[in-house]
Steps between C-alpha positions, in 0.01 A plus 500: 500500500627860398528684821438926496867504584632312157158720303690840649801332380446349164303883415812715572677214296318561232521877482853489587486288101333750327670815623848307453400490121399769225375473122876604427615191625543223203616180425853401576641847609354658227239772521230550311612865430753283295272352326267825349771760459533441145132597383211325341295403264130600521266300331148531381281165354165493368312269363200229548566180737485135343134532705423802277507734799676817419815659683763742553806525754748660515799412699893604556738213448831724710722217616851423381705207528857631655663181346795624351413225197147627441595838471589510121118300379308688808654875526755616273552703142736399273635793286568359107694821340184743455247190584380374865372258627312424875398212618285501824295265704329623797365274769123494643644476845863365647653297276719123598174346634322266315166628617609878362581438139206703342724720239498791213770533308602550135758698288505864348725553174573854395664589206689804433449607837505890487458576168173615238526115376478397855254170534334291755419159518361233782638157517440187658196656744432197755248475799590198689216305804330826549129449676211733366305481859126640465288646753254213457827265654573347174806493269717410223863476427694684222841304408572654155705655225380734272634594109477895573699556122168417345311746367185344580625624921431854379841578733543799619764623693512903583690734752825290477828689703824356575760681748811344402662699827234339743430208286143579555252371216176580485186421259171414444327202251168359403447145252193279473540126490256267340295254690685222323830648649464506895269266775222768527375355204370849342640810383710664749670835543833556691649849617782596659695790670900424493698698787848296600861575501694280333886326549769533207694201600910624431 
C-alpha cells in the first residue's frame, strides 16, 4: 500500500523531472535548437481524400539532420560555374527515429544564376509517410514522388532570392499532380514557401 509519505514523495519526484528538463533539451546532447536553425519548408496540400472528403493542411517540415553525411542530399548548394544547385530535405519532426521519418525534400536547379537568362527549375520533389489526419479522425498516407518538369504540373515558382554571403535561399512554388500520380487518388495541389540556409561543403 502507497503510504501519504511515499505520495508526498513520489509528487516532488515527479516535478523535480519536469523542471530538470526543457523543450531545448534533445536527443543525445543535442538540442532541438540544433535541429531548426537552418529554416524550413512550408507546405500547403489540397485535394479530395480516397473517401472523397475534401482537405487542406498546411504544415512546416523545419528539422535538419546534423549528420555530417546527410548534409550534401538534405541542406547544401552546389555552385556549377554560373549554375546552382540545392538539395534540401526537411524533416516533419526529429529525425534518427524510426517513428519520425515523415519527410519533404527535393532539388532546385538554377541556371545562370544572376543574369537576364537566369532560369528555375524543381527536381526530384518527394513527400515521404506523411498522414493527412481529418477532423472526422480519419486519414491517409502520402509516400510519393512527383514529375514537377511536366508541363501538365502547371509549376510555378516566383519570388526566388539567394544571399550567397548568408547562404540564405528563399522561394515560393505551386504544381498539380494527377490522381494517377499520388495515394489521394484525385487531383491534388501542393504549395510551398522555401526559407533555409544552406552549407557549401569546401
Amino acid at each position: 500500500m502507497i503510504t501519504k509519505k511515499m505520495k508526498a514523495f513520489l509528487v516532488c519526484f515527479s516535478m523535480l523531472v519536469v523542471t530538470s528538463c526543457s523543450v531545448e533539451d534533445g536527443k543525445d546532447g543535442v538540442g532541438f535548437e540544433e535541429l531548426v536553425k537552418f529554416g524550413d519548408v512550408k507546405l500547403t496540400l489540397t485535394g479530395v481524400r480516397p473517401d472523397e472528403v475534401s482537405f487542406s493542411k498546411t504544415t512546416a517540415f523545419k528539422f535538419t539532420s546534423v549528420e555530417g553525411s546527410d548534409y550534401s542530399s538534405s541542406n547544401s548548394v552546389q555552385p556549377n560555374g554560373s549554375d546552382l544547385t540545392f538539395n534540401i530535405l526537411r524533416y516533419l519532426s526529429s529525425p534518427d527515429d524510426v517513428f519520425q521519418e515523415s519527410t519533404v525534400s527535393f532539388s532546385l536547379n538554377v541556371t545562370d544564376a544572376g543574369l537576364a537568362t537566369e532560369a528555375l527549375e524543381l527536381n526530384s520533389f518527394r513527400i515521404e509517410n506523411f498522414a493527412i489526419v481529418g477532423d472526422d479522425l480519419k486519414y491517409f498516407v502520402l509516400s510519393d514522388s512527383y514529375d514537377t518538369t511536366s508541363p501538365s504540373t502547371n509549376i510555378q515558382i516566383t519570388n526566388y532570392s539567394f544571399n550567397d554571403a548568408t547562404n540564405e535561399l528563399k522561394f515560393s512554388f505551386s504544381f498539380d499532380v494527377p490522381a494517377l500520380n499520388n495515394d489521394s487518388d484525385h487531383d491534388l495541389n501542393v504549395k510551398g514557401e522555401v526559407k533555409v540556409i544552406v552549407l557549401e561543403e569546401i
